[in-house]
C-alpha positions in Angstrom: 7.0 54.1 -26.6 4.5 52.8 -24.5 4.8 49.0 -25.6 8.5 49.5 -25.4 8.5 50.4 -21.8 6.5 46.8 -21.4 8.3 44.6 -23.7 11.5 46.2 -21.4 10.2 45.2 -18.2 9.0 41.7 -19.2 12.5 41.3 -20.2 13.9 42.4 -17.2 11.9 39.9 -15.4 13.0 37.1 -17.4 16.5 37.6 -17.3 16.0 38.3 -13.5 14.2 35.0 -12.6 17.2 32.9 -13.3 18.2 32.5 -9.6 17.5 29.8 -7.6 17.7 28.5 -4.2 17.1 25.1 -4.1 19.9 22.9 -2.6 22.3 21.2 -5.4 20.7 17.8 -6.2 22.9 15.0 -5.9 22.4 11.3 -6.3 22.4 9.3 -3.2 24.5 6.6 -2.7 22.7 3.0 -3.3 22.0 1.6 -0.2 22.2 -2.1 -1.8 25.4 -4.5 -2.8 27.3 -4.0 -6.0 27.0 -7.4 -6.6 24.4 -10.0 -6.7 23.9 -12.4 -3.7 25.7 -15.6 -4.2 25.8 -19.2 -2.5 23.9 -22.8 -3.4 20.7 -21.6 -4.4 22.5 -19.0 -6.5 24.7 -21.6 -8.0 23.4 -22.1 -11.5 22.1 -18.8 -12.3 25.3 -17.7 -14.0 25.7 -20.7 -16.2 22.3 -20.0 -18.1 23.3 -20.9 -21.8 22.3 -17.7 -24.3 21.0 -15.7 -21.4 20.2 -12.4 -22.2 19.9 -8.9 -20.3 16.1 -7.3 -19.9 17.4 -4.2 -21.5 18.8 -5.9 -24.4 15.5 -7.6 -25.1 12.2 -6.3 -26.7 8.6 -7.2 -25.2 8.3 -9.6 -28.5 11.6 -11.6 -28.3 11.5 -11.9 -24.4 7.6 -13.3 -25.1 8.2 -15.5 -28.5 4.8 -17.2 -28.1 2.9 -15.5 -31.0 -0.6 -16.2 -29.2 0.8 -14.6 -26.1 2.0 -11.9 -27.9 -1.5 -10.8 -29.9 -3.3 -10.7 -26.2 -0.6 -8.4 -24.5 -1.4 -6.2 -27.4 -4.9 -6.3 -26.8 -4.2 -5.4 -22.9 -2.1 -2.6 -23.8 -4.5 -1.3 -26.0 -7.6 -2.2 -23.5 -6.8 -2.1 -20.2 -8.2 0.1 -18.2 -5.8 0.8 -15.4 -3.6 1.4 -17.8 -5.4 3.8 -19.7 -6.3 5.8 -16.4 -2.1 5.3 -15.6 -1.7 7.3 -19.4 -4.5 9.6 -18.6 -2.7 10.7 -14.9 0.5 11.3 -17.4 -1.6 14.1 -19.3 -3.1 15.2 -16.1 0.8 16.1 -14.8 2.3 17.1 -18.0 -1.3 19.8 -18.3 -0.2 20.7 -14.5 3.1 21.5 -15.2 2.0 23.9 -18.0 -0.3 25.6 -15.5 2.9 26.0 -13.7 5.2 26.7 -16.0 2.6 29.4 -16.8 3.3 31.9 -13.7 6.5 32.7 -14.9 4.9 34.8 -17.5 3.0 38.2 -17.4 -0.9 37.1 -18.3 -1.6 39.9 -20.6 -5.3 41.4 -21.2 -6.7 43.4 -23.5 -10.2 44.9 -23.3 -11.8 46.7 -25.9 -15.0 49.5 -25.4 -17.2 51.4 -28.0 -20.1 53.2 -27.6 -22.2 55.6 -29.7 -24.7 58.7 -27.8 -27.4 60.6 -29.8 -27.0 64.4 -29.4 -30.0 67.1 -29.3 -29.8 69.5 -32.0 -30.0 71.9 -29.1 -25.9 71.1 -28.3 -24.5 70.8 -31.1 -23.2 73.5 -34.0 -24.7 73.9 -37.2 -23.3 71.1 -39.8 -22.1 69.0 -36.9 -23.0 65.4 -36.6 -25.6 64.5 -34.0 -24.0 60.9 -33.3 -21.2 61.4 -30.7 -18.9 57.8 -31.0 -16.2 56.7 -28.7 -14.1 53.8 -28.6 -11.4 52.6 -26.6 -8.3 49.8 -26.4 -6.9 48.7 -23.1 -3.7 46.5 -23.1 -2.7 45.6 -19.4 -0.2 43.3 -17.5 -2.2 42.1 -14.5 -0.4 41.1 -11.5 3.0 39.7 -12.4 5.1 38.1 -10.2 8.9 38.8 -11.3 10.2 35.4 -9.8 13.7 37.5 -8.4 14.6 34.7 -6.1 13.4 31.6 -8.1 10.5 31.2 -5.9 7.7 30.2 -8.9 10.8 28.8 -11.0 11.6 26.3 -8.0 7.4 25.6 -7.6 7.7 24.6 -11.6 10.3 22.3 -11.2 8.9 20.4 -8.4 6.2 20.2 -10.8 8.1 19.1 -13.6 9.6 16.4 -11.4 6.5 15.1 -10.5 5.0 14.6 -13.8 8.4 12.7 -14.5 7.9 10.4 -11.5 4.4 10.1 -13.2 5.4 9.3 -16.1 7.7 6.5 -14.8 5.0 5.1 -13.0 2.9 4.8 -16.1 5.9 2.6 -17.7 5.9 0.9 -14.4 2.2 0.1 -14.7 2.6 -1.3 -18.3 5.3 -3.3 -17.7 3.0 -4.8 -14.4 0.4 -5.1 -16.8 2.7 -7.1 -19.3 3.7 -9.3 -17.1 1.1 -9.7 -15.4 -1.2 -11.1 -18.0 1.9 -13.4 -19.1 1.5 -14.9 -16.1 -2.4 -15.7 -16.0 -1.8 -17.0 -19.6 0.6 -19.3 -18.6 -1.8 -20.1 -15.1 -4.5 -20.7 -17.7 -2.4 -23.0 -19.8 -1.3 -25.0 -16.6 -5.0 -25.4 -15.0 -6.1 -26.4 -18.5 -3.1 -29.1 -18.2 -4.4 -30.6 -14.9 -8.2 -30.6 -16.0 -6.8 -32.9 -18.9 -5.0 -34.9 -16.2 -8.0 -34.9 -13.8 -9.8 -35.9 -16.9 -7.5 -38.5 -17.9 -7.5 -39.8 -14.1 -11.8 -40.0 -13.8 -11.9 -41.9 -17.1 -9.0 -44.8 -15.8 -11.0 -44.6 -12.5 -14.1 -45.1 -14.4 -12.7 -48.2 -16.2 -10.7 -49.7 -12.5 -13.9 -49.2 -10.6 -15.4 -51.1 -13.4 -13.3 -53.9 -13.4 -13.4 -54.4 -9.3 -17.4 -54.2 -9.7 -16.8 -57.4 -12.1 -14.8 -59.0 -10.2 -16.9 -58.3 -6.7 -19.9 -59.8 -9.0 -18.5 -63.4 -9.4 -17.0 -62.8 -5.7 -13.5 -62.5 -6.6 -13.6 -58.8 -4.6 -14.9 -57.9 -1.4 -17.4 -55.4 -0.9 -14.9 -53.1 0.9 -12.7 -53.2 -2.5 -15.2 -51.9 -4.2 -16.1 -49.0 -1.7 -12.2 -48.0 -2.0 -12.6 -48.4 -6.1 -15.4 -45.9 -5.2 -13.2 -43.0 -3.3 -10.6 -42.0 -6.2 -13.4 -42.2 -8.5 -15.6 -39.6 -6.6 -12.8 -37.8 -6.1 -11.1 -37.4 -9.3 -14.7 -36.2 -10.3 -14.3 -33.7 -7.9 -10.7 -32.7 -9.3 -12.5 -32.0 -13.3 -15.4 -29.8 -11.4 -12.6 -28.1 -9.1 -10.5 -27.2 -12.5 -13.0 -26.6 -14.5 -13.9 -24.2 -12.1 -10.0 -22.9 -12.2 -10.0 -22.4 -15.6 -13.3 -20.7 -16.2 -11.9 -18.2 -13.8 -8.4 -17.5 -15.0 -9.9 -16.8 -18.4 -12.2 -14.3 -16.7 -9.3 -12.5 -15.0 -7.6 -12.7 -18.7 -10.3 -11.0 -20.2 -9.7 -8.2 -17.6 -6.5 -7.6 -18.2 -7.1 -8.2 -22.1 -10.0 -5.0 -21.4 -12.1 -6.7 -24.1 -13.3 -11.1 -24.9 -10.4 -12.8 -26.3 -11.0 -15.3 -29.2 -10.6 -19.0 -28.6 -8.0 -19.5 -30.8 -5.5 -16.9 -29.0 -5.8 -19.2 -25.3 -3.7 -21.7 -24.9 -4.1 -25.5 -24.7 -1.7 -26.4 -22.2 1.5 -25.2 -20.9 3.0 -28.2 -23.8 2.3 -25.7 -26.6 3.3 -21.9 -25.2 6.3 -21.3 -26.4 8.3 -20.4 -23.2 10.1 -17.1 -22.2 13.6 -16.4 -22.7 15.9 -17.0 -20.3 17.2 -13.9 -18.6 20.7 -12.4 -16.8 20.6 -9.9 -14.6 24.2 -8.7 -15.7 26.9 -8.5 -13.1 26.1 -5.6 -11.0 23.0 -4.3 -9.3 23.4 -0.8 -10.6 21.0 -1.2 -13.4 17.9 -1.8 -10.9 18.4 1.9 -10.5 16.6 2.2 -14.2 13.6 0.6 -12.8 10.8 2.7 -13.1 9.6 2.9 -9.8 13.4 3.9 -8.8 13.3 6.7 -11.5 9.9 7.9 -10.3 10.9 8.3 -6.4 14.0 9.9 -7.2 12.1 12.3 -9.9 10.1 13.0 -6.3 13.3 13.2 -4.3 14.1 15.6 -7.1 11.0 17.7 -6.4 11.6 18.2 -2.7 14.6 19.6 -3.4 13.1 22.2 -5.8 10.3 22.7 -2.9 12.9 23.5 -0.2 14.2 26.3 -2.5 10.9 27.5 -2.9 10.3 27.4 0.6 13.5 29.3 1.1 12.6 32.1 -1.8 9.6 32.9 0.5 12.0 34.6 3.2 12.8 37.1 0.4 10.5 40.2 -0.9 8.2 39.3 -3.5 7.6 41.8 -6.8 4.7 42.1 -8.6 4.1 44.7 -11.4 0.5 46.0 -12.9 1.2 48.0 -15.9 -1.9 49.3 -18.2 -1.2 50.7 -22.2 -5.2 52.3 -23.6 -5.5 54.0 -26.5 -9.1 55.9 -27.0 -10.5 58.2 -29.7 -13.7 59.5 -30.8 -13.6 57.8 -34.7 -13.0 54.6 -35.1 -10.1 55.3 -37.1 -8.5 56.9 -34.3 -7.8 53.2 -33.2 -5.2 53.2 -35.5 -4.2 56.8 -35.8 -4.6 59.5 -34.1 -6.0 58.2 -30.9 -5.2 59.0 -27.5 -2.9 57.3 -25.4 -2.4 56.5 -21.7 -0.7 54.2 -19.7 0.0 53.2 -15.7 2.8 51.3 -14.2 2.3 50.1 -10.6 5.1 48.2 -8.8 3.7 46.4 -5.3 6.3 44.6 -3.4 5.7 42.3 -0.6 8.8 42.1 2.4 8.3 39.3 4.8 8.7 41.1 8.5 7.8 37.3 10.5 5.8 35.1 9.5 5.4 31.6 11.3 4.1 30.0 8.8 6.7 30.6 6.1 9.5 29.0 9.0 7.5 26.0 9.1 6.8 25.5 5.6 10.8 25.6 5.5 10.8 22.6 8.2 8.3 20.5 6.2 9.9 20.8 3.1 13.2 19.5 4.7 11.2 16.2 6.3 9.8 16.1 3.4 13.0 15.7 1.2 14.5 13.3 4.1 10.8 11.1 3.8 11.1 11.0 -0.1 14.9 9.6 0.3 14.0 7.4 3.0 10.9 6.2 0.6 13.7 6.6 -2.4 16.1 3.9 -0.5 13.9 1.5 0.3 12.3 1.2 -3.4 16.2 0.4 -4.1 16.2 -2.0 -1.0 13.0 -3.8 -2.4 13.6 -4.3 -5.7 17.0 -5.4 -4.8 15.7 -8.4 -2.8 12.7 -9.1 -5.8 15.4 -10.1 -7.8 17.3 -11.8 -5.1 14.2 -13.9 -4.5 13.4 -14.2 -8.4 17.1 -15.5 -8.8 17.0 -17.9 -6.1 14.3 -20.1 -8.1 16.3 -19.5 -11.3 19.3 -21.1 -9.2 17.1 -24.1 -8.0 14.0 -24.3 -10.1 15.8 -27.0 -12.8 16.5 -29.2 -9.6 13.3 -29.6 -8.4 11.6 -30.2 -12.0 14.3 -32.8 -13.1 13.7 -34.4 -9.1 9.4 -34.4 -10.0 10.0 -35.7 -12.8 11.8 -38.6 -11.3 9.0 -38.7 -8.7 6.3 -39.2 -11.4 8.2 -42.2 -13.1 8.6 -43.9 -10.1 5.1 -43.3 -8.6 3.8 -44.4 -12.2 5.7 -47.9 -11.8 4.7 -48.4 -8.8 0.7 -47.5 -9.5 1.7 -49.8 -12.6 3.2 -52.9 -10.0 0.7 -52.3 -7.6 -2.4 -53.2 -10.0 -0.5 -56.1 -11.0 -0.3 -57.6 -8.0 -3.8 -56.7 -6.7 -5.4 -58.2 -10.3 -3.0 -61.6 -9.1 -4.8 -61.4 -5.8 -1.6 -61.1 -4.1 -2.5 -57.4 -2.2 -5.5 -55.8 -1.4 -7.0 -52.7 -3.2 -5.6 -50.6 -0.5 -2.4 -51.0 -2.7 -3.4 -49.8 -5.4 -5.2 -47.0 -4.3 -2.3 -45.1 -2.7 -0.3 -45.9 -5.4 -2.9 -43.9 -7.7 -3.3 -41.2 -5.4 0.7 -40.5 -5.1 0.5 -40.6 -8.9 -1.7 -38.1 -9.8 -0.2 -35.8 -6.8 3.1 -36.2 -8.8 1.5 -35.6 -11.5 0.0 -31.8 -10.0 3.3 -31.4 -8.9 5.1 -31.5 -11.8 2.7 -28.9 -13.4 2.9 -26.9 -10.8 7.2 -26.6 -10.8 6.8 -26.4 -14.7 4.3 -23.6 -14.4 6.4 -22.0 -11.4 9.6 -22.7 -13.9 8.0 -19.9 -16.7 6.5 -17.3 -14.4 9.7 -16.9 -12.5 11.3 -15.6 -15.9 8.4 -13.7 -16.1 8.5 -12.6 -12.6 12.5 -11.5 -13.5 11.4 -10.2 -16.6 9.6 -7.5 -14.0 11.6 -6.9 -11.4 14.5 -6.1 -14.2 12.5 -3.4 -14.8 11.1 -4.9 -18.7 12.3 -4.5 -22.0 11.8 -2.2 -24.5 9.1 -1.8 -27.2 
């Protein structure tokens, strides 16, 4: 009977703490265009042939490069912010069990046995002189019956922010992802312009060589020779400067890789990475709102709705129930027979006459629910304009490479005419020197546009929100 008379009011407190009075959630209107942007720089984006959505794509056909591909595996398995981003995610989802906890009665049991010696003096005759006692105590401490959805309100809010942190964790791999796509491909392109600073000290080595000949039989002056001097000091200047780049971008690989990556997995120039897909963002903006930092602040807009009605249950009276079942007997079989029984049932409940500080926790719960929106619309804002930004190179970026390109043809032929002449003692060295100089600049440049080219799919690859697995 006793345990009936429990099992009945834990049941009454279940069914009771159904109500709620948190304010109905609803989603907030974007505060972005449907559409994206459009005009000249956008021009081209649109026409990209076999472009594909970022949600239609996994991680391994967006990046095809199989090298590539073997060191993002090794980040995602290494990395350390990462790791500490998956280890927050436990951290919530163990918070939210705490939580989820206080809606349930913590029940306690305490057991007690103890055994006297009695003097011969106290006892009758054929009586035993041990005296044994044992007792069982089965007790309900403290429970809160959550009438007004007060603790069920406190769990959501919890439930929404491990959520958010979950969210955040996919946000932080796919940061991670992209980010070590792009140092790979920064590595690839410094490697390609130490080979081209390379390439330019050894024709500098061999021109400075031919204007000391001709300077020994007098056919140069002395101050050709000093010029012959200046891109030769300075292109070796441009190997140290990018051999210094490239030691470096390996280092910050091998951070984000977590661990040393072989040889054989970096890459030799940006030539032989196989390139990115290209990538649509689909016709309406709507789909930024499965970015993961969107679905994390409006899991936490979620929340501070569930913390207003849990700010609101405090104006109510709150119930708690103590209830105690013991059992005791002199044998020890009388723990499971014949024992005797008592048991306690103690209501407390807690009415709210004024209380200042439950009127402003109401208040901050409200700002805090208008902060989180305000925080909520501007994520949209942002990530709106990162793709903006990301599609404005899309739109443009093929100009200005097929314009280098023309740049570095026509700066070669006229490095190439220049040196002709100078050789035929028509011009001077001067010539020939700023001919060389706009050449290997074009040169940089055309790397650099290239290298821009592929991390800009990368860079929309992100601020889509990734792929899948």
């Amino acid at each position: 009977m006793n345990r009936r008379v429990l099992f009945l009011l834990i049941g009454v407190g279940l069914i009771m703490g159904g109500c709620s009075l948190a304010p109905q959630y609803t989603q907030p209107q974007s505060p972005i265009p449907e559409e994206w942007p459009e005009g000249d720089a956008y021009q081209t984006a649109p026409a990209i042939p076999e472009a594909q959505r970022v949600t239609d794509l996994s991680r391994q056909e967006f990046f095809p490069d199989e090298q590539l591909q073997k060191v993002i595996a090794m980040a995602l398995e290494n990395n350390r912010d990462l790791r500490l981003a998956v280890l927050n995610v436990e951290r919530a989802r163990a918070m939210y069990g705490v939580q989820r906890a206080e809606l349930f009665p913590a029940v306690n049991a305490t057991g007690v046995g103890s055994k006297h010696g009695l003097s011969g003096d106290l006892i009758s005759p054929g009586d035993s002189r041990t005296s044994e006692q044992y007792s069982l105590n089965l007790g309900v401490v403290s429970w809160e019956i959550d009438f007004f959805g007060r603790m069920r309100s406190l769990k959501d809010q919890v439930l929404e922010e491990y959520l958010a942190t979950d969210e955040a964790r996919r946000g932080a791999q796919i940061s991670l992802v992209s980010e070590v796509a792009r140092v790979y491909l920064t590595l690839a392109a410094d490697r390609e312009k130490l080979q081209l600073a390379q390439s330019t000290l050894e024709s500098q080595q061999a021109a400075y060589g031919l204007v000391q000949k001709r300077y020994d039989v007098g056919i140069a002056t002395e101050l050709d020779l000093k010029r012959a001097q200046v891109p030769l000091d300075t292109a070796r200047g441009d190997v140290a400067r990018f051999m210094q780049l490239v030691a470096q971008d390996q280092n910050g690989l091998q951070l984000l890789a977590g661990s040393s990556i072989p040889k054989e997995l970096l890459p030799v120039d940006l030539e032989s990475v196989t390139p990115p897909r290209e990538l649509s963002p689909g016709l309406s903006s709507e789909g930024l709102l499965r970015r993961p930092d969107i679905m994390a602040a409006e899991h936490r807009l979620k929340g501070a709705y569930a913390y207003i009605g849990a700010a609101r249950a405090a104006f109510f009276p709150r119930i708690s129930l103590t209830t105690a079942i013991g059992t005791a007997s002199d044998e020890l079989s009388g723990l499971f027979g014949s024992g005797s029984g008592t048991w306690s049932f103690t209501p407390q409940i807690v009415m709210p006459i004024f209380d200042a500080r439950v009127w402003a926790a109401l208040r901050v719960s409200k700002a805090d629910r208008e902060i989180v929106l305000t925080q909520y619309e501007l994520a949209i804002q942002t990530a709106f304009r990162e793709v903006a930004d990301a599609l404005a190179v899309q739109g443009t970026i093929e100009q200005q490479v097929a314009a280098q390109q023309s740049l570095v043809s026509a700066v070669a032929e006229t490095y190439r005419l220049a040196d002709k002449l100078y050789l035929e003692g028509i011009d001077s060295y001067l010539g020939v020197l700023d001919a060389q100089r706009s050449h290997f600049a074009a040169q940089q440049g055309l790397v650099d546009l290239r290298l821009a080219k592929l991390a800009n799919r990368v860079r929309l690859y992100a601020v889509l929100g990734g792929g899948g697995e």
